[in-house]
C-alpha positions in Angstrom: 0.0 0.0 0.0 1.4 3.5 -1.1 1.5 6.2 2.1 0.1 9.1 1.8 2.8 11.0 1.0 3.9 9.3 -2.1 0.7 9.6 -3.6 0.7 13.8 -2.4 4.1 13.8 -4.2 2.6 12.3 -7.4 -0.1 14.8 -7.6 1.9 17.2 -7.2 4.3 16.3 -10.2 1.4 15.8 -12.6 0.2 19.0 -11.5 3.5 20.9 -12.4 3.7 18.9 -15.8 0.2 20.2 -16.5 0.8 24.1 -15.4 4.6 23.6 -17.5 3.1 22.0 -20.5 0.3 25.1 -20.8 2.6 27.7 -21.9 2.2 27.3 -25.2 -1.7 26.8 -24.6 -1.4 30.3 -23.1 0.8 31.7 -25.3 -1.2 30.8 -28.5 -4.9 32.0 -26.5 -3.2 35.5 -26.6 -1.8 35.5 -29.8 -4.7 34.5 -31.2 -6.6 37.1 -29.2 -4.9 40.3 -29.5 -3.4 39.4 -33.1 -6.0 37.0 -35.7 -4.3 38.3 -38.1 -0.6 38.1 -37.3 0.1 35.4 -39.8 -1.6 37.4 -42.8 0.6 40.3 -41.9 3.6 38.2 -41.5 3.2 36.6 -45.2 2.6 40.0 -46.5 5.7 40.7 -46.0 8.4 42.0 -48.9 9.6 38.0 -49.6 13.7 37.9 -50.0 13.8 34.5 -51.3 13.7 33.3 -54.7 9.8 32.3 -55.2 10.3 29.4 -56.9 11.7 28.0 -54.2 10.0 28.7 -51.1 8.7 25.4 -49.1 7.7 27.2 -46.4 5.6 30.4 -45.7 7.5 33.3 -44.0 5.2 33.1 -41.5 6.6 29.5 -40.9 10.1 31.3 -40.2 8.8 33.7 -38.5 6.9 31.8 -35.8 9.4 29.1 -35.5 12.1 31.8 -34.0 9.3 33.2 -32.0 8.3 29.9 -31.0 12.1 28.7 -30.5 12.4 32.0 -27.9 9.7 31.8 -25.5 10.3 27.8 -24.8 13.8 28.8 -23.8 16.0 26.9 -26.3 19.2 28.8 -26.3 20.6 27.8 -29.4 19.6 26.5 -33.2 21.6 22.8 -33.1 18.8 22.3 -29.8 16.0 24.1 -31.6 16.2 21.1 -34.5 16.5 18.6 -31.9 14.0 20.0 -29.3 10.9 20.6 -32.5 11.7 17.2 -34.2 8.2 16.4 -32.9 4.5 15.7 -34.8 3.4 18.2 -31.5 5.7 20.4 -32.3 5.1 20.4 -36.0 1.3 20.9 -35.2 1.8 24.2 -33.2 3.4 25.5 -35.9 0.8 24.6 -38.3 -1.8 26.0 -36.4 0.3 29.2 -35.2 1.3 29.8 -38.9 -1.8 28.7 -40.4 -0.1 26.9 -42.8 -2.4 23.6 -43.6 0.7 21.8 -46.1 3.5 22.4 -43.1 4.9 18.7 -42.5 7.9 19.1 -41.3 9.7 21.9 -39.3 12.2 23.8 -41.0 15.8 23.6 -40.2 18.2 25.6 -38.6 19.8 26.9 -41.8 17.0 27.7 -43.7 15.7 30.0 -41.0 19.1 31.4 -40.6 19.5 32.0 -44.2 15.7 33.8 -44.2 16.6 35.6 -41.3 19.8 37.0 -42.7 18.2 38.0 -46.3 15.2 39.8 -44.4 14.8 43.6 -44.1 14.5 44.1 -40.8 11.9 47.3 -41.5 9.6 44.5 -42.5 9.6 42.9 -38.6 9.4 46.7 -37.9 6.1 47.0 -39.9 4.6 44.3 -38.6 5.0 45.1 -35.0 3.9 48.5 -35.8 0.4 46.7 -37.0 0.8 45.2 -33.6 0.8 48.2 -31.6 -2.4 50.0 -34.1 -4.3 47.2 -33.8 -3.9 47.0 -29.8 -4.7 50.9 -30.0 -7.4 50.7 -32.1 -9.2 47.7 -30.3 -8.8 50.0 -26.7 -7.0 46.9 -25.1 -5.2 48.7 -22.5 -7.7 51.6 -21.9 -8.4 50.5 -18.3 -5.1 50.2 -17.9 
């Protein structure tokens, strides 16, 4: 028979798995929330790359370094390794709202993006951030 305190300790380890594993729940409800139309903005985007070419959408790109930053990963070699998961894959499907997204991309293809973009296009789409926060009264209250 288990004691009591074993079982307390269980509990309290599923518990923690469940708050640690919504992040990205909570992160996506936002998102979603305060920004529909993020990925439309993101794809709108002045495209560097050869069009031809393309296998993912630059809002792929872009929400995969977003996506690699808030879950902590430190560097690209543990970002390929880390999202080499269907789950992982699925997020980014659904955060980039990209329905042919099979696979994530790698490392150095999103470094190669990243280095070819005009960083006044990440400027513009923040700015559409900050409008559409201004114009829906968000932080009025506040």
């Amino acid at each position: 028979m288990k004691r009591k305190s074993e079982w307390n300790t269980k509990k309290k380890k599923r518990r923690a798995k469940a708050n640690h594993d919504k992040g990205i729940v909570d992160f996506v409800k936002i998102l979603r929330h305060f920004f529909p139309e993020l990925p439309v903005w993101i794809n709108n985007m002045d495209d560097p790359r050869v069009q031809g070419y393309c296998i993912y959408t630059q809002a792929d790109y872009i929400m995969m370094g977003i996506l690699k930053n808030i879950c902590g990963t430190k560097s690209m070699n543990n970002m390929d390794e880390n999202f080499n998961e269907q789950s992982c894959i699925d997020n980014l499907r659904y955060l980039s709202e990209d329905s042919y997204l099979t696979e994530m991309p790698n490392k150095d293809s999103l470094t190669y993006y990243l280095k070819m973009l005009d960083p006044g296009q990440l400027a513009k789409v923040r700015k559409k951030m900050i409008q559409a926060l201004i114009k829906r009264k968000n932080f009025d209250r506040a």
